[in-house]
N, C-alpha and C positions, 0 to 999 in steps of 0.2 A: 504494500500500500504506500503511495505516495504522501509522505507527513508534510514537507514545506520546500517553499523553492528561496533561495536566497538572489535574490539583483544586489548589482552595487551600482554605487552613486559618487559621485564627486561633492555632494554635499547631504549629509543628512538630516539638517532641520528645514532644506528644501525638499527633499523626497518625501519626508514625511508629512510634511503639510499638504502636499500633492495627493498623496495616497488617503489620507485624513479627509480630506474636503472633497475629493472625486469617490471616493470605495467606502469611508466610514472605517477606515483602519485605527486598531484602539493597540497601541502600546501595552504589552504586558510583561515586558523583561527586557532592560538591559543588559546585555553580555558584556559589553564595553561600551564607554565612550563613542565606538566608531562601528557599532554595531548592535540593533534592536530586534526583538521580535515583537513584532504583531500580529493580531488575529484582522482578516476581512471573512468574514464569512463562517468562520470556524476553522480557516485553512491559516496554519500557521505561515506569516510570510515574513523573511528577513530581508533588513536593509541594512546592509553595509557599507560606509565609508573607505573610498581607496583613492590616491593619485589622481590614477583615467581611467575612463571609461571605455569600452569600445563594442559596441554590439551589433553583429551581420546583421542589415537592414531586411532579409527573412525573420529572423528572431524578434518571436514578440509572445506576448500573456494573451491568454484570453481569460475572461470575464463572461461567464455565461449569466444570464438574464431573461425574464419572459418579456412579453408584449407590453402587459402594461409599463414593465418600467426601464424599459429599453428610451424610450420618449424622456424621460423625466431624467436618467443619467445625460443624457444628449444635450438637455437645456441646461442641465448644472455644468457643462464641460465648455457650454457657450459662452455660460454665465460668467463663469470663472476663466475664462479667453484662454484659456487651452489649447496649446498648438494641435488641429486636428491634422491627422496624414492620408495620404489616400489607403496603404495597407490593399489589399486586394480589392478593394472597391472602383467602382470606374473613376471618382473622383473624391476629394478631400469631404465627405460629406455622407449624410447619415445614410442606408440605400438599402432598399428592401427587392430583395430578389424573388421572392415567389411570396407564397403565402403562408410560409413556415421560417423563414428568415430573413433577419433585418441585422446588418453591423453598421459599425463606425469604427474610426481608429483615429488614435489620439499619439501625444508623443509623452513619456515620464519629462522629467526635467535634465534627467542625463540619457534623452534620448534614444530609450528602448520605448518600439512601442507597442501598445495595450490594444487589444481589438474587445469589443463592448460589442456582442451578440446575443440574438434570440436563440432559441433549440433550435439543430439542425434536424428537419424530420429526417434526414436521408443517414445520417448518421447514426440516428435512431433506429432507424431501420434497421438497418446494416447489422448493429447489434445483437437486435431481436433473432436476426437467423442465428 
């Protein structure tokens, strides 16, 4: 079972206010100075402090999400003038491809980026066999 994923950051009272006001990430341990863990969702996630950053512009999080509140992350991500990226979308913008999926993609502040989706039915599927 997958327990947590760690990113690093170039700054960490920037990442975390990032992750804090776009996901609702709640600090629950210190490990050091240059590295915390937080819970978004129940999924334990670290952020650590290093030098540089460098992340293959493939690599990125996904944030799964139903319908209703795929819309309401979207406005908070506007709200709060978040670099949004295209990520496999046709353009920098929020885009619903059928009637089972809707993403957007956004950028952290050391520029990994986040894709914020509905369920994929096909994915779904897939499973089911």
């Amino acid at each position: 079972m997958i327990n947590h994923v760690n990113i690093l950051t170039e700054n960490l009272a920037r990442s975390l206010e990032f992750y804090r006001s776009m996901f609702s990430a709640r600090v629950i341990y210190e490990l050091r100075p240059t590295k915390v863990v937080c819970l978004i969702d129940q999924f334990e996630f670290f952020i650590e402090e290093v030098e540089s950053v460098s992340y293959d512009q493939r690599f990125h999080l996904g944030f799964k999400t139903d319908k209703n509140n795929i819309d309401q992350l979207y406005k908070k991500a506007l709200e709060l003038n978040l670099p949004l990226v295209k990520g496999n979308n046709p353009s920098e913008d929020i885009h619903q491809y059928d009637d089972h999926r809707t993403a957007f993609y956004l950028s952290d502040p050391s520029g990994l980026t986040i894709e914020v989706y509905t369920q994929d039915k096909f994915v779904m599927d897939a499973l089911a066999v």
